[in-house]
Biopython code that builds the backbone (N, CA, C, O; Angstrom):
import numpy as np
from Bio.PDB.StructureBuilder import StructureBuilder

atoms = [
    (1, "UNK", "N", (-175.509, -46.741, 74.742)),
    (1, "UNK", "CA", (-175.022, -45.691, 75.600)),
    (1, "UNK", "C", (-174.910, -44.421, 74.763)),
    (1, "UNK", "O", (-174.945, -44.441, 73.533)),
    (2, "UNK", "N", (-174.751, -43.132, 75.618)),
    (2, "UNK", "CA", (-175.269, -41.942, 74.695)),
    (2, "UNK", "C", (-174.966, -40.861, 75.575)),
    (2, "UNK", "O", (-175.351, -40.451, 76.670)),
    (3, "UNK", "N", (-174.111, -40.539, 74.674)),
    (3, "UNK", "CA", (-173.731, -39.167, 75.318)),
    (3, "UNK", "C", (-174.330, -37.621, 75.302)),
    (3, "UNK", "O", (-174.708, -37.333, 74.167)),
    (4, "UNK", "N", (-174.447, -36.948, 75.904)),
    (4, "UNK", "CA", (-175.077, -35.835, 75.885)),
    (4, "UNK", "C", (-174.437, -34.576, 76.139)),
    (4, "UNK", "O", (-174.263, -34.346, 77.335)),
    (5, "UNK", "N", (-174.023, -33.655, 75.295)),
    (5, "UNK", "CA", (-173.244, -32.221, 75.266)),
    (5, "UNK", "C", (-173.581, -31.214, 76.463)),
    (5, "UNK", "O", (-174.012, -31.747, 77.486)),
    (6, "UNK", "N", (-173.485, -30.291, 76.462)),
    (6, "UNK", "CA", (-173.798, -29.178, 77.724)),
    (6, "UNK", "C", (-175.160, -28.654, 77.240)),
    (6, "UNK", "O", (-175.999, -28.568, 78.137)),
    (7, "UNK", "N", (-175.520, -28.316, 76.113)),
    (7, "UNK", "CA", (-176.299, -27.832, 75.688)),
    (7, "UNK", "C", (-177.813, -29.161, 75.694)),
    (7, "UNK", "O", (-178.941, -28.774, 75.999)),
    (8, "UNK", "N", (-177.556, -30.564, 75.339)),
    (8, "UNK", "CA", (-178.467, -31.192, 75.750)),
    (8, "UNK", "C", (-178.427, -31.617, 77.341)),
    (8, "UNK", "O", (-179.354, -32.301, 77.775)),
    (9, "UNK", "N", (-177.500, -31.266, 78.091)),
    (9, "UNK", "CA", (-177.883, -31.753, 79.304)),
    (9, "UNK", "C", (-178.723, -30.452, 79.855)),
    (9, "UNK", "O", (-179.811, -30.806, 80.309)),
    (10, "UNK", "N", (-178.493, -29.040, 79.930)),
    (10, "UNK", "CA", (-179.122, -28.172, 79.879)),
    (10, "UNK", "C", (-180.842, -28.509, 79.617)),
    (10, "UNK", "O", (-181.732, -28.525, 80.468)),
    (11, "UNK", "N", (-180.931, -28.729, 78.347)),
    (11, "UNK", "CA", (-182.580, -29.103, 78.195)),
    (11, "UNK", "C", (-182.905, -30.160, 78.776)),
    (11, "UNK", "O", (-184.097, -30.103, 79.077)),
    (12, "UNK", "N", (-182.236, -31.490, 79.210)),
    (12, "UNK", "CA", (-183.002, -32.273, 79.659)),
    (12, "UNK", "C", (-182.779, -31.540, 81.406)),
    (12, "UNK", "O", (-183.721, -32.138, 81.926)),
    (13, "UNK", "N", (-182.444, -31.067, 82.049)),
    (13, "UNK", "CA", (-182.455, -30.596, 83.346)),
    (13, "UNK", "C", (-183.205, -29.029, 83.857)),
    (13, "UNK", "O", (-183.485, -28.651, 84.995)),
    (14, "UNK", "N", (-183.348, -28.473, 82.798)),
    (14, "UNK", "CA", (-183.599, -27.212, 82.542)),
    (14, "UNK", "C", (-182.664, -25.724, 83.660)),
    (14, "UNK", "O", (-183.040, -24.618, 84.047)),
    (15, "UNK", "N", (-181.488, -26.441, 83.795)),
    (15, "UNK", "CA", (-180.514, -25.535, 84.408)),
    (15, "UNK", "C", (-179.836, -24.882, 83.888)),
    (15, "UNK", "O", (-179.592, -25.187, 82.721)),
    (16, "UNK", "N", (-179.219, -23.727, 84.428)),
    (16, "UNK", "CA", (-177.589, -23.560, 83.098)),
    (16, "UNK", "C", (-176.658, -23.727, 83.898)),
    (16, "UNK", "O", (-176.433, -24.024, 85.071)),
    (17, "UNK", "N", (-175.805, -23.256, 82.255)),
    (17, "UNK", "CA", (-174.432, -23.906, 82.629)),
    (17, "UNK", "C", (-173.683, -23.196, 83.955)),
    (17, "UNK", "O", (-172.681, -23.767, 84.385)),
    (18, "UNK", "N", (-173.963, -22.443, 84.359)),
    (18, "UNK", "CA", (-173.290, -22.251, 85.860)),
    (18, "UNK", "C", (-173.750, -23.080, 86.842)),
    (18, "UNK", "O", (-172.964, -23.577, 87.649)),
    (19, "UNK", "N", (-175.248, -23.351, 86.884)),
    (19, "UNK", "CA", (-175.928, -24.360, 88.050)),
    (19, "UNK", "C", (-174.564, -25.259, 88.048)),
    (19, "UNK", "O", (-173.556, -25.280, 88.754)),
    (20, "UNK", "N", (-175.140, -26.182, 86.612)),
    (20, "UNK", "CA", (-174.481, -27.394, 86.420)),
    (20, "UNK", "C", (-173.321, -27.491, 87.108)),
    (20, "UNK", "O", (-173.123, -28.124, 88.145)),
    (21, "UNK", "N", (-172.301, -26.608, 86.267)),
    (21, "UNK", "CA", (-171.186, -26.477, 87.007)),
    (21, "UNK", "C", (-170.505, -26.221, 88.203)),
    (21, "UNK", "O", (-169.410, -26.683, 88.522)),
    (22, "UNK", "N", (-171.176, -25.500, 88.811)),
    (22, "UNK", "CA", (-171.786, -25.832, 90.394)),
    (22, "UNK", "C", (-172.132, -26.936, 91.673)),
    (22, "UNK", "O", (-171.723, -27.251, 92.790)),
    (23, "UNK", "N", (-173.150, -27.270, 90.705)),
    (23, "UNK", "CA", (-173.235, -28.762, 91.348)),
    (23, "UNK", "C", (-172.417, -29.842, 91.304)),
    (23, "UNK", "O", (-172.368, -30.749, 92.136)),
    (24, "UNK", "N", (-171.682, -29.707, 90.170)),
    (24, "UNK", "CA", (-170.968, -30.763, 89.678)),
    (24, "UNK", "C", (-169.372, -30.596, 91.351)),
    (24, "UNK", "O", (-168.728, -31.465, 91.937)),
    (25, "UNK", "N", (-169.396, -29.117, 91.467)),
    (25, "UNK", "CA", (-167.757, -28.739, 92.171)),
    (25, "UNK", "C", (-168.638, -28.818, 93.776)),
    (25, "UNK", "O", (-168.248, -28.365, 94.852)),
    (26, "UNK", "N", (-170.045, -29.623, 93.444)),
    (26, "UNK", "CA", (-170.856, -29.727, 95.077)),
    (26, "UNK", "C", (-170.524, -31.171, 95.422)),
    (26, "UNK", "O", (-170.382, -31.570, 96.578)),
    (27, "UNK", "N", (-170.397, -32.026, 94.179)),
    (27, "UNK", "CA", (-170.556, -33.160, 94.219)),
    (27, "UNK", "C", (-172.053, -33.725, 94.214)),
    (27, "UNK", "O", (-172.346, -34.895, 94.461)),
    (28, "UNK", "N", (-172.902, -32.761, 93.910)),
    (28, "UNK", "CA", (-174.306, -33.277, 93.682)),
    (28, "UNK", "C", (-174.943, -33.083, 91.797)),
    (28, "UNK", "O", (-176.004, -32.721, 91.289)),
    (29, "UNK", "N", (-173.530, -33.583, 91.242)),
    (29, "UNK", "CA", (-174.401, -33.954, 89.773)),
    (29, "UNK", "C", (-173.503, -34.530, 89.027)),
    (29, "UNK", "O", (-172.361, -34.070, 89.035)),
    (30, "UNK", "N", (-173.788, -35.531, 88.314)),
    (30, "UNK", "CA", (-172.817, -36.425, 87.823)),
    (30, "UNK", "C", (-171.121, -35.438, 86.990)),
    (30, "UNK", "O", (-171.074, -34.349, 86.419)),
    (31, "UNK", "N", (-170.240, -36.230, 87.232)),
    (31, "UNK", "CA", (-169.414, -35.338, 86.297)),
    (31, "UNK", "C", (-168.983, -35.644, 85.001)),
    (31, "UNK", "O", (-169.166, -36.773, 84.547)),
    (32, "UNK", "N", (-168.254, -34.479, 84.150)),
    (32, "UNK", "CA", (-168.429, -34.506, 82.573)),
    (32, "UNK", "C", (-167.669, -35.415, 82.481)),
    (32, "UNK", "O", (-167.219, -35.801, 83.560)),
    (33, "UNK", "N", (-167.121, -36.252, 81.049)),
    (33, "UNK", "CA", (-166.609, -37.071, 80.263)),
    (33, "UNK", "C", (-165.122, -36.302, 79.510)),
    (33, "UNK", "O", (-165.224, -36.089, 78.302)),
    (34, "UNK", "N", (-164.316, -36.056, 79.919)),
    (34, "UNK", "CA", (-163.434, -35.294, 79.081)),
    (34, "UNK", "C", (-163.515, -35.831, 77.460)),
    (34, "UNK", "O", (-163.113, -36.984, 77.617)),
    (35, "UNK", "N", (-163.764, -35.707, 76.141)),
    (35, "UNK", "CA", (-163.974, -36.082, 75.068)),
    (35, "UNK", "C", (-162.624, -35.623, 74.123)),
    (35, "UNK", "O", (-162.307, -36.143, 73.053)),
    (36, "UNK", "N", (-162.160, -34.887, 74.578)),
    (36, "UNK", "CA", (-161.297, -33.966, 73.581)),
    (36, "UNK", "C", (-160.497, -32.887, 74.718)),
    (36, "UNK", "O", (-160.573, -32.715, 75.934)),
    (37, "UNK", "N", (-159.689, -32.269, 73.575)),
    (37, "UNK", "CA", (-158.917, -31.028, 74.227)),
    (37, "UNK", "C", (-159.728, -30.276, 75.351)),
    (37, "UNK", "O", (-159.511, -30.075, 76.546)),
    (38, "UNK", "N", (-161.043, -29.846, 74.241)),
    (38, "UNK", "CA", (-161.899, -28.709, 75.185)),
    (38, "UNK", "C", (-163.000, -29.348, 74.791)),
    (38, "UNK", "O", (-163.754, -28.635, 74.128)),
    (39, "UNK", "N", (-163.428, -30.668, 75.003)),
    (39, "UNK", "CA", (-164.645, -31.135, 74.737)),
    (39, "UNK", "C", (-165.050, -31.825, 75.908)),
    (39, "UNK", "O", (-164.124, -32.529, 76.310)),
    (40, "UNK", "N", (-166.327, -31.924, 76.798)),
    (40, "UNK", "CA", (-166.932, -33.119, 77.445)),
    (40, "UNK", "C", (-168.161, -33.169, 77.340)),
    (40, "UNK", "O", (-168.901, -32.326, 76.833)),
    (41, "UNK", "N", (-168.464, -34.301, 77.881)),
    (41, "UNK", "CA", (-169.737, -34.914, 77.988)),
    (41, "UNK", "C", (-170.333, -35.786, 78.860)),
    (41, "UNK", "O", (-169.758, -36.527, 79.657)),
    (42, "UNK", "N", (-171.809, -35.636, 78.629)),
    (42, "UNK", "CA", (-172.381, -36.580, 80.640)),
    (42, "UNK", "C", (-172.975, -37.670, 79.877)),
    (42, "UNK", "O", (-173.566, -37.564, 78.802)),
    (43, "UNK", "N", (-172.773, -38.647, 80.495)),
    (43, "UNK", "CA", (-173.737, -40.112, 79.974)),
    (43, "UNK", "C", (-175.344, -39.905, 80.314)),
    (43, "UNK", "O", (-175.777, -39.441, 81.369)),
    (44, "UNK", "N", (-176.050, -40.305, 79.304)),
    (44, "UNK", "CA", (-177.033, -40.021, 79.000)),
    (44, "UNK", "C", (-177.876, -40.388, 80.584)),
    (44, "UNK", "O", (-178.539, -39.576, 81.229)),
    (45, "UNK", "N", (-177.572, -42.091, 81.013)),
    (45, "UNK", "CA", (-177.852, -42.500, 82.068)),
    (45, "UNK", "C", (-177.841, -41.950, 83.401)),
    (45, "UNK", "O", (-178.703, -42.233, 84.233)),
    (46, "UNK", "N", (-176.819, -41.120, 83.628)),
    (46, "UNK", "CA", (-176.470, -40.524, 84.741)),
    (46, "UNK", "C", (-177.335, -39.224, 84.612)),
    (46, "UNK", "O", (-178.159, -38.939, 85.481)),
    (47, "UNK", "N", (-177.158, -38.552, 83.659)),
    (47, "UNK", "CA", (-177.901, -37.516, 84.102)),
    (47, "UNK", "C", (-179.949, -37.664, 84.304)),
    (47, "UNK", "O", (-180.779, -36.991, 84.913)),
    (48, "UNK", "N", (-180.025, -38.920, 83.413)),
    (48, "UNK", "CA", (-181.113, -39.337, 83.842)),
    (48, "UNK", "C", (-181.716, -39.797, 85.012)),
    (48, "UNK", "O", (-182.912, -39.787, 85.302)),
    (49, "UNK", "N", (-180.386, -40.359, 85.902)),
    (49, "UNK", "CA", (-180.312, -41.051, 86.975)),
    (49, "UNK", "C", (-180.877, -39.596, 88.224)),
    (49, "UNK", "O", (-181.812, -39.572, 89.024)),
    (50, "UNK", "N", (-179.884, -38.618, 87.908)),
    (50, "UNK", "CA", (-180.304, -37.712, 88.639)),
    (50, "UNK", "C", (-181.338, -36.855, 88.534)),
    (50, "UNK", "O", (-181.631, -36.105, 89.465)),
    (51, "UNK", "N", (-182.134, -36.881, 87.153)),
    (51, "UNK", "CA", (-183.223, -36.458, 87.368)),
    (51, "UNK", "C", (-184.614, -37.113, 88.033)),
    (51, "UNK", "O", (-185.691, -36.526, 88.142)),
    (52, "UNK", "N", (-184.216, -38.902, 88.577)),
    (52, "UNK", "CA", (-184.915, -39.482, 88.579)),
    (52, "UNK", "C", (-185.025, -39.391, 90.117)),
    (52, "UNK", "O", (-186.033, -39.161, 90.785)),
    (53, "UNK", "N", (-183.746, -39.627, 90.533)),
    (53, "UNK", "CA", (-183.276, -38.780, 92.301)),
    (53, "UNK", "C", (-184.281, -37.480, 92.428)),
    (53, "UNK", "O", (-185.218, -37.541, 93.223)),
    (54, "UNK", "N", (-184.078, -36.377, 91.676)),
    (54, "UNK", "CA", (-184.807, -35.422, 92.502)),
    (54, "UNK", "C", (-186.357, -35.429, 92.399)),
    (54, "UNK", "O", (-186.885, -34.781, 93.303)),
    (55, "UNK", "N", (-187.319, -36.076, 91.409)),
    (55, "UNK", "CA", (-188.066, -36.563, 91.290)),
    (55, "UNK", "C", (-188.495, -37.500, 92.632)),
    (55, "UNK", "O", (-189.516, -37.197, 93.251)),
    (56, "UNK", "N", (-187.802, -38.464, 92.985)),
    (56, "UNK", "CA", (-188.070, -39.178, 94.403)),
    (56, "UNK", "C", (-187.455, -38.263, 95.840)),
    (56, "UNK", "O", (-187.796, -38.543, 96.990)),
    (57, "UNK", "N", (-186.717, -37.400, 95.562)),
    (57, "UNK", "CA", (-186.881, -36.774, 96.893)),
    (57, "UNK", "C", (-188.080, -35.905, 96.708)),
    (57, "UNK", "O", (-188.921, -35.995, 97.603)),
    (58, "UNK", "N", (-188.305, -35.157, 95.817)),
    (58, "UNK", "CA", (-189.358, -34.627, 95.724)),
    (58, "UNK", "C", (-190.855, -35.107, 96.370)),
    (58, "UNK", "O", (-191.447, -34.554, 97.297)),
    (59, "UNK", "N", (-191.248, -36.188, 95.675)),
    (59, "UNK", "CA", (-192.111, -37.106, 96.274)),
    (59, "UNK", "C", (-192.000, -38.023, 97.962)),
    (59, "UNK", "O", (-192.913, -38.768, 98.318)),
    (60, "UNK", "N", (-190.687, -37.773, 98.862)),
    (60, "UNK", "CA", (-190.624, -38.090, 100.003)),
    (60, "UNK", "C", (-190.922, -37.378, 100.827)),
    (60, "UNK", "O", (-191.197, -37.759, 101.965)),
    (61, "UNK", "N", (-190.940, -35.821, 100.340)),
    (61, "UNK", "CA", (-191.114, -34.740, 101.149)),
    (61, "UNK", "C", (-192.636, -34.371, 101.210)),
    (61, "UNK", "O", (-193.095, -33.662, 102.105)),
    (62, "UNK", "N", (-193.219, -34.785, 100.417)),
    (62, "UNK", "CA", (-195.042, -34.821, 100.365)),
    (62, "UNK", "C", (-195.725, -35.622, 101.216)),
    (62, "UNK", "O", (-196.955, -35.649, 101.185)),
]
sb = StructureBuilder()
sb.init_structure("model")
sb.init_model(0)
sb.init_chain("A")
sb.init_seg("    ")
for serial, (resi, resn, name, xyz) in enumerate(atoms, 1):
    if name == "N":
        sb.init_residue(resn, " ", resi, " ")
    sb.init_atom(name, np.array(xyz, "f"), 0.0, 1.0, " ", f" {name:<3s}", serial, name[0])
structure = sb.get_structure()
């Protein structure tokens, strides 16, 4: 298991950090990991999970 910072979830999604944060207060993107005081983080899985989601809606709409 593997955690991933703001800055790598950023590159693997190619959003920023406002999207993210956004989506996250939409309920359409996994939410962070509190790690620390002022630290979180997304599981590697989940955010994979959702790139794998928009990938298949993508492909339903074709």
């Amino acid at each position: 298991m593997k955690i991933y910072r703001l800055d790598q979830v950023m590159n693997a999604t190619g959003l920023a950090r406002s999207t993210i944060y956004k989506f996250i207060s939409q309920g359409t993107f996994p939410k962070p990991i509190p790690l620390g005081d002022r630290c979180v983080g997304w599981l590697e899985s989940e955010i994979l999970d959702w790139i794998m989601r928009k990938v298949e809606e993508r492909d339903s709409t074709t």
